[in-house]
N, C-alpha and C positions, 0 to 999 in steps of 0.2 A: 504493500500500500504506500511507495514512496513518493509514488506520483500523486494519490491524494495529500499526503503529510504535508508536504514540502509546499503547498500553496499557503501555509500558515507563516513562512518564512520570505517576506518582501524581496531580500538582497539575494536570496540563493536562488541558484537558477538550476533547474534539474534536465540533467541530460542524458540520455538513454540511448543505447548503441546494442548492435548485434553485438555478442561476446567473442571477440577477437583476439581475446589478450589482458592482461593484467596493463602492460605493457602499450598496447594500443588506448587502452581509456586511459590511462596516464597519460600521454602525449593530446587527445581528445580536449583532455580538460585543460592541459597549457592552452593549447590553441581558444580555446573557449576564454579563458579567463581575463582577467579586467584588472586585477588590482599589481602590486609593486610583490608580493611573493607569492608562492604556490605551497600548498602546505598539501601531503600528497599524504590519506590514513586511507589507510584499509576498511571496508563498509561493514567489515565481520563482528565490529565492537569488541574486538580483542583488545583494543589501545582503547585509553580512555580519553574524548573530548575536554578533561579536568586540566589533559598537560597542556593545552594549546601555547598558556602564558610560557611554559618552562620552553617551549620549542623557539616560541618567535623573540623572546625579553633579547636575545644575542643581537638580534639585526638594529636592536634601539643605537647600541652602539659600533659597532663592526659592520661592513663592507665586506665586500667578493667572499661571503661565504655560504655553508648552508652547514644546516643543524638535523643532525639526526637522533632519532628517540632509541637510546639502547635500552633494549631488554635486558644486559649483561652489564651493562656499565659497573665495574668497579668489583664483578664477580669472578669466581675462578672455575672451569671444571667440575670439579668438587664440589660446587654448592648446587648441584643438582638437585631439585627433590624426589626421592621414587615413589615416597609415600601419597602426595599428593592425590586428590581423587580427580581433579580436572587437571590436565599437563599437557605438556609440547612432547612429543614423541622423545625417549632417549637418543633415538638416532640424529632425529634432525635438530637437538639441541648440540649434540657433536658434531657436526657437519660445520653450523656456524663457526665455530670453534676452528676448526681444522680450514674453514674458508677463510677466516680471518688471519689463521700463520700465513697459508697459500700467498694471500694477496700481500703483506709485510715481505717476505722472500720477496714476490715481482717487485711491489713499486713501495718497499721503505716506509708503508705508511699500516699502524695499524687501527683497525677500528672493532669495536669490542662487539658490533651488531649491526653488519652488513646487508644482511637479511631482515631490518625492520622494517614494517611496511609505515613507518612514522616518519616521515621526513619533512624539511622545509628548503625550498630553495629560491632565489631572486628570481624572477621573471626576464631580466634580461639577459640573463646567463643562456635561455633557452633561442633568443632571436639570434645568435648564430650556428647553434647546433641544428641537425637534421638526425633524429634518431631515428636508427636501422629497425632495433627489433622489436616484439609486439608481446612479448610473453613478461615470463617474471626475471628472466636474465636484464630487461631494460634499467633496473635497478644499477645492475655492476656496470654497463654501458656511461650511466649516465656518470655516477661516480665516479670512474676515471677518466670521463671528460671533464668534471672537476677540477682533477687532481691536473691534467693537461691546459688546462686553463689557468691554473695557478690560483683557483678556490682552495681557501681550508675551509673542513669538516669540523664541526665541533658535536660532541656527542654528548648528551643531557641523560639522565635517568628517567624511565617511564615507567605506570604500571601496564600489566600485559598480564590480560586473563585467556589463555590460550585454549584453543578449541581442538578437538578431536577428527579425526577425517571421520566419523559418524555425521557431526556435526557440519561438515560441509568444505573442512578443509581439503585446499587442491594443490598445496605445493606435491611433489614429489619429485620421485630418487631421478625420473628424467631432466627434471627443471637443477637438478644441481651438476648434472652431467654439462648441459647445455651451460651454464654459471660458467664452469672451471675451464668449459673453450672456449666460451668470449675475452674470460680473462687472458687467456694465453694468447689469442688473437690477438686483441688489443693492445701486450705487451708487444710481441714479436713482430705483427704483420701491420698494422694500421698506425 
């Protein structure tokens, strides 16, 4: 019912596309949007609308960056929960982990949560990119056009109440495969 909800709301503007991609509606809604950042959340309510302030307060004073919401900020491995009754897969909580060395080896830079669908970025950072891909790999695309850019990442702490693939979760073991060759792409070839 988002397309009823959302007429209660003046400034948002709701826009509906065939499902092409994580990746494709992200770029969508650049092209869409109107104001001076892009603040880019996943629709899952996994993140909560409470962090908006902790995502954007960076840009009040800083320039050529963006901000992203870690779910990991300032954790380690180890602070896994297994007892948990609601969790993020064991595996795909390792994986970030392990994407996160991957990407420090390539390009020197590490960030604690690569893989959050929480980000903030300028608007005009986007009017000279032309982004390729249209899944969940556009994430690392965009980020190391970033880093190519001479943006810094700054990463803030979030809450994250993680859903279950019952529940509707669609990353999988293909979208990390697909991750780890754009990264090597992007280092080596582009």
């Amino acid at each position: 019912k988002t397309s009823i909800l959302i007429k209660k709301f003046k400034d948002v503007v709701y826009i509906k596309q065939k499902n092409s991609g994580k990746g494709a509606a992200v770029q969508k809604g650049i092209r869409r949007s109107k104001g001076q950042l892009i603040l880019v959340q996943d629709a899952d309510l996994e993140y909560s609308p409470k962090d908006y302030i902790k995502l954007l307060k960076p840009f009040i004073k800083k320039k050529k960056i963006a901000v992203y919401g870690s779910r990991y900020f300032n954790k380690s491995l180890l602070s896994y929960n297994f007892f948990s009754k609601k969790k993020q897969s064991y595996l795909a909580y390792v994986f970030n982990f392990f994407l996160s060395g991957f990407f420090y080896i390539l390009f020197g830079r590490y960030y604690s949560d690569l893989l959050t669908g929480y980000k903030v970025y300028e608007k005009n950072f986007f009017k000279k990119l032309k982004i390729k891909t249209k899944g969940f790999e556009t994430d690392h695309e965009i980020t190391i056009n970033l880093l190519k850019n001479d943006y810094k990442i700054l990463e803030v702490p979030i809450k994250y109440i993680p859903r279950s693939k019952k529940e509707g979760k669609k990353i999988n073991f293909f979208d990390a495969i697909k991750a780890i060759f754009l990264i090597i792409k992007m280092k080596f070839i582009i």
